[in-house]
Every structure is written in C-alpha cells, then in structure tokens.
TORGU-299267 format. One record per residue: residue number from 1; x, y, z of N, C-alpha, C in turn. Coordinates in steps of 0.05 Angstrom, whole numbers, plus 5000, padded with zeros to 4 digits. Example, Ala and Ser with C-alpha at 12.3 -4.5 7.8 and 13.67 -1.06 7.14 Angstrom:
BEGIN
   vexza     nx     ny     nz    cax    cay    caz     cx     cy     cz
       1   5264   4886   5156   5246   4910   5156   5264   4934   5156
       2   5257   4955   5142   5273   4979   5143   5258   5001   5157
//
This chain:
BEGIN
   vexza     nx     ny     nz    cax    cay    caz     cx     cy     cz
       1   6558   9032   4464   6569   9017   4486   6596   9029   4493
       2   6608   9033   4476   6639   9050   4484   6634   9079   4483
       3   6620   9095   4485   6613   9119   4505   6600   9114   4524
       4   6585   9094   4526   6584   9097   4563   6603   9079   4569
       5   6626   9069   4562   6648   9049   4573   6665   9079   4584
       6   6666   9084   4566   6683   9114   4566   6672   9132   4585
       7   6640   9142   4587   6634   9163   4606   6643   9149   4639
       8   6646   9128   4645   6653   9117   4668   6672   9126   4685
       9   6674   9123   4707   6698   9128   4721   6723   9099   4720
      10   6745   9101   4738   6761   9088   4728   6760   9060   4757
      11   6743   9069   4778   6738   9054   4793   6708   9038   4792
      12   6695   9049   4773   6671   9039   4765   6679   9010   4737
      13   6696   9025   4719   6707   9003   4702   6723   8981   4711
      14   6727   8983   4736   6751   8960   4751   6733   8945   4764
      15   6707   8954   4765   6679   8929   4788   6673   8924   4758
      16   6671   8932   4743   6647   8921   4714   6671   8890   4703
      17   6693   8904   4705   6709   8882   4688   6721   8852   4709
      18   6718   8862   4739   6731   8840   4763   6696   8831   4762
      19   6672   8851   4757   6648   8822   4753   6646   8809   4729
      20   6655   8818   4702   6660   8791   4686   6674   8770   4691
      21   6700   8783   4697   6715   8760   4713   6698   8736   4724
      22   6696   8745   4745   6671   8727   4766   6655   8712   4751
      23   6639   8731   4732   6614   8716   4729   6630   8696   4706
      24   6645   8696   4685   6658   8686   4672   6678   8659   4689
      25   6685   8654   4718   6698   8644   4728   6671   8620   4736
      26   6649   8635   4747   6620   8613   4755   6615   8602   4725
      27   6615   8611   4710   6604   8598   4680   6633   8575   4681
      28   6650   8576   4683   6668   8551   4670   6671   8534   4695
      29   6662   8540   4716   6660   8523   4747   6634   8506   4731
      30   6613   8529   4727   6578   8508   4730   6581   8493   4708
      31   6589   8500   4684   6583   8481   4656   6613   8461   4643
      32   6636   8478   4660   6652   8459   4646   6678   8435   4676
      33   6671   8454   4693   6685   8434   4721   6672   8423   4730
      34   6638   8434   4741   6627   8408   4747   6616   8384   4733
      35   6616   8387   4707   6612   8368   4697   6628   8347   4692
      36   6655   8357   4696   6680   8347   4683   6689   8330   4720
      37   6682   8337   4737   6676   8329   4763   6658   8296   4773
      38   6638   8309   4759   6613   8285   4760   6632   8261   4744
      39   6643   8265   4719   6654   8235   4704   6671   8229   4714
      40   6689   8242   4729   6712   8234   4743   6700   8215   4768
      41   6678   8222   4783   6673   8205   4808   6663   8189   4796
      42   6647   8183   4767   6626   8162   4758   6648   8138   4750
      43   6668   8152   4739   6692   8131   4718   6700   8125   4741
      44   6710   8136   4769   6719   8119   4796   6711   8093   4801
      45   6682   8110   4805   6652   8080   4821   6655   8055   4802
      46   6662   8073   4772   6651   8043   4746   6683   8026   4754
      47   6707   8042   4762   6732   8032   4760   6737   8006   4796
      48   6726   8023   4808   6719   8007   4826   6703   7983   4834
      49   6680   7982   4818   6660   7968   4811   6674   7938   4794
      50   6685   7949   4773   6702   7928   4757   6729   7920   4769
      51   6735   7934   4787   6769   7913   4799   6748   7902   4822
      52   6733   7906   4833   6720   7885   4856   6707   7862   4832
      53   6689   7871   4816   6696   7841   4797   6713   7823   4791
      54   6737   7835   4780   6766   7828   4772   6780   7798   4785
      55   6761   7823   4821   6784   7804   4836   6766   7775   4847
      56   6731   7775   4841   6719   7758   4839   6728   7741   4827
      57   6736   7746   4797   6725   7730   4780   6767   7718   4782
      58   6776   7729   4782   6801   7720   4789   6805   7691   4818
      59   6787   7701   4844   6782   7683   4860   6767   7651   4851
      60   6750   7659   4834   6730   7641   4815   6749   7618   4799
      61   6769   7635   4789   6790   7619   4770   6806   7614   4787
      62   6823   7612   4804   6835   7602   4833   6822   7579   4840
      63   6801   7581   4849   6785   7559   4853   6776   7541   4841
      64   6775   7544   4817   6772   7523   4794   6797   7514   4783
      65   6817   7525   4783   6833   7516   4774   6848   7491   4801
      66   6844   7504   4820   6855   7481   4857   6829   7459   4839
      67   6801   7459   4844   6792   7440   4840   6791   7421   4817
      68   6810   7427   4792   6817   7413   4773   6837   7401   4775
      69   6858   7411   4788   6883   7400   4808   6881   7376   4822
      70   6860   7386   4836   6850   7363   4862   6836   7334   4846
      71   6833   7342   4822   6825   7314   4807   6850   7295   4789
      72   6867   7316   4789   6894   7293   4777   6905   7272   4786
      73   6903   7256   4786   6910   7222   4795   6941   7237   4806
      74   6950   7227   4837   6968   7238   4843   6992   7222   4828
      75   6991   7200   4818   7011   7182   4805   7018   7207   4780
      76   7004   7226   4772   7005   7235   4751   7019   7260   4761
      77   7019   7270   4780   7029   7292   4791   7065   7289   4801
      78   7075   7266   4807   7095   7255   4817   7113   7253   4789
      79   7105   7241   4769   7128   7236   4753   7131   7268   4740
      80   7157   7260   4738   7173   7278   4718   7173   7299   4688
      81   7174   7325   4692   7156   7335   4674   7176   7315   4646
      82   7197   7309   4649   7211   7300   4622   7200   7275   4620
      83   7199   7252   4639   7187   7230   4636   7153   7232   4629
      84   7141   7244   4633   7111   7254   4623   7115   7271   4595
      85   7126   7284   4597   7130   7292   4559   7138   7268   4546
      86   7157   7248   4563   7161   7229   4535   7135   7214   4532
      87   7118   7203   4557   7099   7186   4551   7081   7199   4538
      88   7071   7223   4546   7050   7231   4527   7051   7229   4501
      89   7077   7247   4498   7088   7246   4463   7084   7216   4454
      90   7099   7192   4465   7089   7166   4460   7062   7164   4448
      91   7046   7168   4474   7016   7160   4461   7002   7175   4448
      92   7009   7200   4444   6996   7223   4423   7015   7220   4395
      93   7025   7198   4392   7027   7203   4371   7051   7230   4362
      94   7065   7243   4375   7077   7261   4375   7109   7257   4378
      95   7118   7236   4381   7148   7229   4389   7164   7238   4365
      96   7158   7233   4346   7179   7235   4325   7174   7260   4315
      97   7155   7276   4325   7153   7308   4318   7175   7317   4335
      98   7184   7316   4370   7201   7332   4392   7223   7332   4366
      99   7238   7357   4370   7266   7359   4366   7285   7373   4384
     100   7265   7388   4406   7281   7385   4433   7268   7385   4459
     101   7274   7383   4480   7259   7393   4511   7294   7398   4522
     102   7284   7423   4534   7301   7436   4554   7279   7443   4574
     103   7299   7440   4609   7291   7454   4626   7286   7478   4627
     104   7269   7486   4641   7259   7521   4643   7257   7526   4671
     105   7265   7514   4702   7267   7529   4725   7259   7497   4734
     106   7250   7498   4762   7241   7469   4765   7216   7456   4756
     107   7197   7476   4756   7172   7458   4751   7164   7461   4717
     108   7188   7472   4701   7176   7483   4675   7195   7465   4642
     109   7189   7460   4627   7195   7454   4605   7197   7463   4582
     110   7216   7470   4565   7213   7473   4535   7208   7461   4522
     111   7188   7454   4499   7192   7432   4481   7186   7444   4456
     112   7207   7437   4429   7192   7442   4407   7189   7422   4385
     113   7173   7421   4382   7158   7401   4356   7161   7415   4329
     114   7172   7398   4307   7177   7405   4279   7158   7388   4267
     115   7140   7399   4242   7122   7380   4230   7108   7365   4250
     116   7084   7377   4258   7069   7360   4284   7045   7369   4271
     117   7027   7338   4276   6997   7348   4261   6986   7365   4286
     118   6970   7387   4276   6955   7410   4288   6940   7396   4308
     119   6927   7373   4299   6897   7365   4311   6911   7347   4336
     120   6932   7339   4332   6947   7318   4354   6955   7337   4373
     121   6971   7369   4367   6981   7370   4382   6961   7387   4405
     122   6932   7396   4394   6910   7404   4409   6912   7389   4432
     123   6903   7361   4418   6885   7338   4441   6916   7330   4453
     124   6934   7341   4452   6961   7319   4464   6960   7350   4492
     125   6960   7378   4483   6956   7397   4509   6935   7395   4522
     126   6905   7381   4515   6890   7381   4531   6896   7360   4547
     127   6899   7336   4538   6900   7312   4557   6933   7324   4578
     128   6946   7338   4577   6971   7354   4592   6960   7363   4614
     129   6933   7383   4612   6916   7397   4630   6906   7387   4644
     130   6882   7364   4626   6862   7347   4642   6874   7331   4663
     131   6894   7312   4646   6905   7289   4663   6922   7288   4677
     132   6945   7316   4671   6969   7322   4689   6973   7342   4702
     133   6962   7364   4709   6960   7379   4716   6981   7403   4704
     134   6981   7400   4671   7005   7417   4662   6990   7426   4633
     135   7004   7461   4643   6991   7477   4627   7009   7491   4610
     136   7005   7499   4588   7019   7517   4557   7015   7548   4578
     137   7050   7551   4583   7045   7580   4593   7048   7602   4565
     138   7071   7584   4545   7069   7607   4524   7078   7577   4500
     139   7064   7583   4477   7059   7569   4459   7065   7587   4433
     140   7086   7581   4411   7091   7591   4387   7084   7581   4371
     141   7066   7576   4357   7063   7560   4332   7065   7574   4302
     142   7072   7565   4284   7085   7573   4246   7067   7538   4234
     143   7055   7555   4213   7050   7529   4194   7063   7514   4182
     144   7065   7495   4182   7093   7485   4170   7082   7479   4148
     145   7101   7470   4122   7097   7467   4090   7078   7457   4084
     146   7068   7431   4100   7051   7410   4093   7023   7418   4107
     147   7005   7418   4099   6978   7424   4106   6970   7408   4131
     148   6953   7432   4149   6952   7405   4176   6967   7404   4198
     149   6996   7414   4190   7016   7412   4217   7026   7442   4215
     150   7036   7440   4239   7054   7463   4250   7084   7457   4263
     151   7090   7474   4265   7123   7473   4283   7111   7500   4301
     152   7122   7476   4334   7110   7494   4353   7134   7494   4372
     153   7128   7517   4390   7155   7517   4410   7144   7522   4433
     154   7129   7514   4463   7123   7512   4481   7141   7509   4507
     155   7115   7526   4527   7132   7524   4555   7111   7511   4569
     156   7111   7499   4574   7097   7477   4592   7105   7472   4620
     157   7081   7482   4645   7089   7479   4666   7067   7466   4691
     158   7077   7449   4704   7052   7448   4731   7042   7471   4740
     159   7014   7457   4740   6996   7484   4754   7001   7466   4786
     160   7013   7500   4798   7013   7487   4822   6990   7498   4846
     161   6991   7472   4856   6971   7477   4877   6967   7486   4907
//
C-alpha cells in the first residue's frame, strides 16, 4: 500500500486524501447527525405534546378548584382568616395546640401548633379546604416527643376565586 501511496503523483494524493475527507464527512452526517437529528425533532414533538398536556391538565385544576370555591357557603368566605382559625381550632379540638398566628400579606396566615395530635390536625386542614375555601400553601411538620402529634408551622391561605 505505501509503494503505490508513494508511486503517485502529488496531485493525485491530494484527490485520494480530500475523498476520504468527503467520504469520511458523509459517514458522520449519515450515521452520527442524522440520527442525532431525528431525536432532537422526536424529544421536540414528545416536549410539545406534554406542555399542551400540562397546560390541559393545569386548565382541569383551575376549574375544579373555581368549582370547589363556588361551593363554600359564602358566610364562610367573608369572615376573617384570624377569626376562622380561631373557630376551627375551637372545634377541632386544636386551640390549646396554636402558639402563634401571624399575618402573611392580606389573604394569608401563619400559624404554628406545638404538640398537636397528627390525626386532628389532618381533618382540621381538610375541613379548611372543604368548608372555607383555605388551603396549606407550605406546611412544616417535626414529630413531637409524644407519639401521635407533631409541631407544625403553616401558611394558610384563600384560594381565590
């Protein structure tokens, strides 16, 4: 092979090595760009495909969440997020857990509970949701010593409509 590389001329060795080139430039186009091409438009279509879901399923929860709204006794919507934390806490059983509520902007609350049974303070945020239209935007909870309870620190706010 390297005597006839050698018997060659020097313009004959400059077409042999600019067509490896070439043919070497079509080999990494056909087997490694277009392929690398095709996943790029597929991962688009799939990426596109899933934010038009996204924004379904986002409309879906919009909508359910207005029409869970639309069922809150408006008496329940009117009082006061501090006067509705105290009644709830009242009837859940939860009053002597608060050890504080602070404001958080207008429609929002802090509250944290020390030694609060677990199971009370579930059903005391659901009946928040169901009945008042007020939701745990960020919730901390630590177990506390005694089995059963926690110490929790919550932001509690109207879902507004």
């Amino acid at each position: 092979m390297k005597a006839w590389l050698d018997s060659l001329q020097q313009s004959e060795k400059i077409m042999i090595v600019a067509g490896l080139v070439i043919v070497i430039l079509l080999l990494i186009f056909e087997f490694i760009w277009t392929p690398l091409q095709y996943e790029i438009t597929q991962l688009e279509q799939r990426n596109l495909s899933d934010s038009n879901k996204l924004l379904q399923l986002q409309l879906i929860i919009s909508e359910y969440q207005q029409s869970r709204l639309d069922l809150v006794p408006l008496e329940n919507m009117e009082m006061s997020l501090f006067a509705l934390i105290d009644k709830t806490t009242k009837t859940g059983n939860l009053k002597s857990a608060i050890k504080s509520m602070n404001p958080d902007g207008v429609d929002a609350i802090r509250v944290t509970l020390n030694t609060a049974k677990f199971d009370l303070i579930i059903k005391w945020l659901v009946n928040l949701s169901v009945d008042y239209g007020v939701r745990a935007d960020t919730v901390r909870m630590q177990a506390s010593d005694n089995s059963g309870y926690a110490d929790v620190e919550l932001k509690l706010q109207r879902i507004s409509g």
